[in-house]
C-alpha distance (Angstrom), angle and dihedral (degrees) to the residues before:
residue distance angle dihedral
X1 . . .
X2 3.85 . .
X3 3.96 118.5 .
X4 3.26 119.3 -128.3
X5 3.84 98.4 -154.3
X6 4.21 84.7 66.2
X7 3.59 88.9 75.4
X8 3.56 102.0 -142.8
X9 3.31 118.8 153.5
X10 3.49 120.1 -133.2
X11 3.82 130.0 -159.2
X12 3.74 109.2 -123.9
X13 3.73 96.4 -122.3
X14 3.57 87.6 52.1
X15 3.56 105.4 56.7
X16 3.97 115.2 92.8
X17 3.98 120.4 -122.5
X18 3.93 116.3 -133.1
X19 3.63 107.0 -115.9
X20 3.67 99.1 -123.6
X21 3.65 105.9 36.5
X22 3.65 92.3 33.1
X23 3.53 87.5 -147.0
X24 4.10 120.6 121.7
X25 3.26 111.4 -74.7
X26 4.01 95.9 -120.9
X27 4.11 84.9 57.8
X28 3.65 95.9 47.5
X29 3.67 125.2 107.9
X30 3.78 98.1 166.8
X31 3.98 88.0 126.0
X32 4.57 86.4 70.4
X33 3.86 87.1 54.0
X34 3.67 121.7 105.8
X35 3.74 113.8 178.3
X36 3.98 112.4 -124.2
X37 3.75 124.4 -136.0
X38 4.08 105.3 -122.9
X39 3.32 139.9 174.5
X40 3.59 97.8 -145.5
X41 4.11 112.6 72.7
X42 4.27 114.6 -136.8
X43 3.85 118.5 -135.8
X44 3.98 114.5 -168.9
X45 3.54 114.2 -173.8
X46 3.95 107.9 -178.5
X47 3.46 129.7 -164.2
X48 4.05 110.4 -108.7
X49 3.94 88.8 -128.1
X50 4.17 91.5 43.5
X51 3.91 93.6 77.6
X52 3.84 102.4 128.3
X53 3.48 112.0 169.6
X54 3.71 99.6 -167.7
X55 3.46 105.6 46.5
X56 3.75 109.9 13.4
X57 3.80 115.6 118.4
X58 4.09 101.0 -164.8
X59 3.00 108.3 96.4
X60 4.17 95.4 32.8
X61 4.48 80.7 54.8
X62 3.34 87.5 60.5
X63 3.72 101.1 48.3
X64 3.46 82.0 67.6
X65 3.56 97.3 70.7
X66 3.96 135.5 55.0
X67 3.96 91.2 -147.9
X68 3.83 102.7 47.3
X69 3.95 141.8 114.4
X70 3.55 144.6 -158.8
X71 3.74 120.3 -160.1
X72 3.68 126.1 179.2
X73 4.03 122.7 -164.5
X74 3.70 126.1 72.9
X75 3.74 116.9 -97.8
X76 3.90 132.3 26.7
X77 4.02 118.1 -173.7
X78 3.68 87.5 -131.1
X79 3.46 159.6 -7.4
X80 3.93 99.5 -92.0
X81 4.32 85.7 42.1
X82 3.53 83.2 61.6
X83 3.74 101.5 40.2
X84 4.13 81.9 40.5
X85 3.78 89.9 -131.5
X86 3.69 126.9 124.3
X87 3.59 95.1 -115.9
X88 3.81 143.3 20.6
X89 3.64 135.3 162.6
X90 4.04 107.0 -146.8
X91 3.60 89.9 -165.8
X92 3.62 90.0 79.8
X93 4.22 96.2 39.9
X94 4.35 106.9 76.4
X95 3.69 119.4 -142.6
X96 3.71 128.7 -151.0
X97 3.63 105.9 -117.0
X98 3.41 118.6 -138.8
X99 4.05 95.0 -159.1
X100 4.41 125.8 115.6
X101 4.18 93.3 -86.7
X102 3.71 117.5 112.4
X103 3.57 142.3 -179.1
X104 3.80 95.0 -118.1
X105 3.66 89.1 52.2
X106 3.66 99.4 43.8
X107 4.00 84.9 63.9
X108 4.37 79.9 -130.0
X109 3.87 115.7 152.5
X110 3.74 83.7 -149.3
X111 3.91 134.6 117.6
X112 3.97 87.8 -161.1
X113 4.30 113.4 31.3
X114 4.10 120.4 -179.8
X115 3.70 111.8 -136.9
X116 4.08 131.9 -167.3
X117 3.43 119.6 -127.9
X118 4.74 87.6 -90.9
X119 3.92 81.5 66.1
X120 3.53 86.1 -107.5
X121 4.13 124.1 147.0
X122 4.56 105.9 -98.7
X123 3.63 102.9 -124.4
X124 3.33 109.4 -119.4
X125 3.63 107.7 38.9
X126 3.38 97.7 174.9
X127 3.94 98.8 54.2
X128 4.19 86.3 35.0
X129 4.01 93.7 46.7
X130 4.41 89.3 36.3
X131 4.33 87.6 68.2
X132 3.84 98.9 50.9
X133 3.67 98.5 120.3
X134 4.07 90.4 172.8
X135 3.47 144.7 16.8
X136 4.08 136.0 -138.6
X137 3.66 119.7 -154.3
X138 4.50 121.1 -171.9
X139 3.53 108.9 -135.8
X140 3.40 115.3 -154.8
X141 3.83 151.4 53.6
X142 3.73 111.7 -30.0
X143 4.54 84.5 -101.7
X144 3.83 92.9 45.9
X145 3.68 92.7 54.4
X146 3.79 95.4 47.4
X147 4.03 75.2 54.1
X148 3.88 93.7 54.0
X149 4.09 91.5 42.3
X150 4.06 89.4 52.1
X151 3.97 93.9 47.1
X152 3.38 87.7 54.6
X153 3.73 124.8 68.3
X154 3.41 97.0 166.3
X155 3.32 99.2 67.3
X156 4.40 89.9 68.9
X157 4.10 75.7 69.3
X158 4.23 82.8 68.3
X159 3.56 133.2 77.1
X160 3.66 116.1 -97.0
X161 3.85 126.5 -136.9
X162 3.41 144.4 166.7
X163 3.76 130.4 -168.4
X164 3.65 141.5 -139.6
X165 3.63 113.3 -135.4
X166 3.87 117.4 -169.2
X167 3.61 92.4 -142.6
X168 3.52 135.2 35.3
X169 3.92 118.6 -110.9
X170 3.79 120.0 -57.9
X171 4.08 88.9 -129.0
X172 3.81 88.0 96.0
X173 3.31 111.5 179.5
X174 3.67 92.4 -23.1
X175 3.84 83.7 87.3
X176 3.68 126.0 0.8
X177 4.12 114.3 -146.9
X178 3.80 118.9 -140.9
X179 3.77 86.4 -119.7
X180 3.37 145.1 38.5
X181 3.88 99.1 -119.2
X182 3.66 87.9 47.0
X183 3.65 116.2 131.3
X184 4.04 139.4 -175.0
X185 3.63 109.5 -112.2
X186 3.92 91.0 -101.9
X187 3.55 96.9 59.7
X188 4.09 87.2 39.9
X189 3.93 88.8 56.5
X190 4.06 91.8 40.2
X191 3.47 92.4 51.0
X192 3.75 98.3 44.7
X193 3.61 104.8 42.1
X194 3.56 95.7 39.8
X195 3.50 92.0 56.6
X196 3.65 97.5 43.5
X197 3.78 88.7 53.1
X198 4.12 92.4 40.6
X199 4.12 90.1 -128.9
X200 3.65 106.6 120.3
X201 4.15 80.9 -178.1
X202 4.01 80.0 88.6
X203 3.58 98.5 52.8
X204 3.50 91.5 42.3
X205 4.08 87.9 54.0
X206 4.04 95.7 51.3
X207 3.15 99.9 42.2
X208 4.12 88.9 46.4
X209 4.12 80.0 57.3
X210 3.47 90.9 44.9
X211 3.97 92.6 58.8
X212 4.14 94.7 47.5
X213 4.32 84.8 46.4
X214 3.84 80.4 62.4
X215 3.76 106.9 30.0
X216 3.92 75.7 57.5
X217 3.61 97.7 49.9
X218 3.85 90.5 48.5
X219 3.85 92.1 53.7
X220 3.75 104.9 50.1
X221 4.04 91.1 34.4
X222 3.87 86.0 83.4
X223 4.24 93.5 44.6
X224 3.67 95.7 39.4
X225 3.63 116.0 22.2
X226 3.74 92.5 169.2
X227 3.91 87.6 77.1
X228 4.03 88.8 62.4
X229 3.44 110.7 98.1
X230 3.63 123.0 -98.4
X231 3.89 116.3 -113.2
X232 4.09 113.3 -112.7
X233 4.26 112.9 -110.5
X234 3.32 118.4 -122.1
X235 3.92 113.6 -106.9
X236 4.40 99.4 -103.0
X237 4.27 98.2 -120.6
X238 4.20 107.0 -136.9
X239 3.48 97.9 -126.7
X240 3.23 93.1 -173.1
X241 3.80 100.3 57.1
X242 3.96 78.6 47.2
X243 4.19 92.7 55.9
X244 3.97 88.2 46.3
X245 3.88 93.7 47.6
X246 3.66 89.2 43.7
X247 3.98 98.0 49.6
């Protein structure tokens, strides 16, 4: 694995990705990861156009776990497609909706609250949250996952939550979220199965992870900028079309 302190910089279509991350190799910390046995089973579906080497966290959340997935594309017929098993019943898998409700709002002393499809707190949570055999996590910008949820009907057949984190994303400045409860998809996963399996031990893990991902980041940014992601262009507005529409 390349050191950062060496200060070599490295052309970006020169540096090697690890295999399992798929993450540079100088960024890469898969070697501190030691998958956790868990009742609860992790499905990642990522957006095609979502694949950030540098700072993603999907495919390093589900490292974590023995029983967990990433799929890239943008629309699955079902549950079990997805999972690529013969059968799956979504009813007992929980999604993290994407919708207006939030903790805060909901008045719910909760880090993880069940909604219906109103918005609405489940009754019940325990009982409702105590089935959830697996969990489905969007992963993407805050517009590509609305994409993801629309493509896929199915997943209205799942249990919605949302969560309450305490505080907002460790990304920083690295990467600002639209909102304040938004979280990477590491913390999203910590947070969720953690709570659904009452062992905080897992959050504690990912989010442990999470902090060496950046610490990383931080200290081969400086050698090898070239590894930083590359700020997004703003779309070019015709203003001519505009002046013709307009008069």
């Amino acid at each position: 694995m390349s050191n950062a302190s060496e200060g070599q910089a490295i052309a970006a279509d020169e540096v090697a990705d690890c295999p399992r991350c798929q993450k540079p190799l100088p960024l890469c910390i898969c070697d501190t990861v030691t998958p956790i046995e868990s009742r609860v089973s992790l499905l990642i579906l990522q957006y095609p156009q979502e694949q950030d080497r540098a700072l993603g966290t999907a495919r390093l959340a589900a490292l974590h776990f023995k029983d967990a997935a990433v799929k890239i594309g943008l629309s699955w017929p079902s549950l079990a497609k997805a999972l690529g098993r013969s059968v799956a019943d979504p009813s007992r898998w929980a999604v993290l909706y994407l919708g207006s409700a939030k903790v805060a709002d909901l008045d719910a002393d909760r880090d993880i609250v069940a909604i219906n499809r109103k918005g609405e707190i489940e009754p019940n949570q325990h009982s409702v949250l105590g089935r959830i055999e697996g969990v489905v996590l969007l992963d993407g910008t805050w517009s590509q996952a609305k994409a993801l949820w629309w493509r896929n009907p199915w997943m209205l057949k799942c249990q919605r939550v949302i969560l309450g984190p305490r505080r907002p994303s460790r990304y920083g400045a690295l990467r600002r979220e639209p909102r304040r409860d938004g979280l990477s998809t590491i913390e999203a996963a910590a947070m969720l199965i953690a709570a659904l399996e009452k062992r905080p031990e897992i959050e504690t893990a990912l989010s442990e992870s999470f902090e060496r991902m950046l610490a990383r980041y931080r200290e081969v940014q400086g050698a090898t900028p070239e590894l930083a992601p590359q700020p997004k262009p703003r779309p070019k507005r015709d203003f001519r079309r505009r002046k013709r529409a307009s008069g």
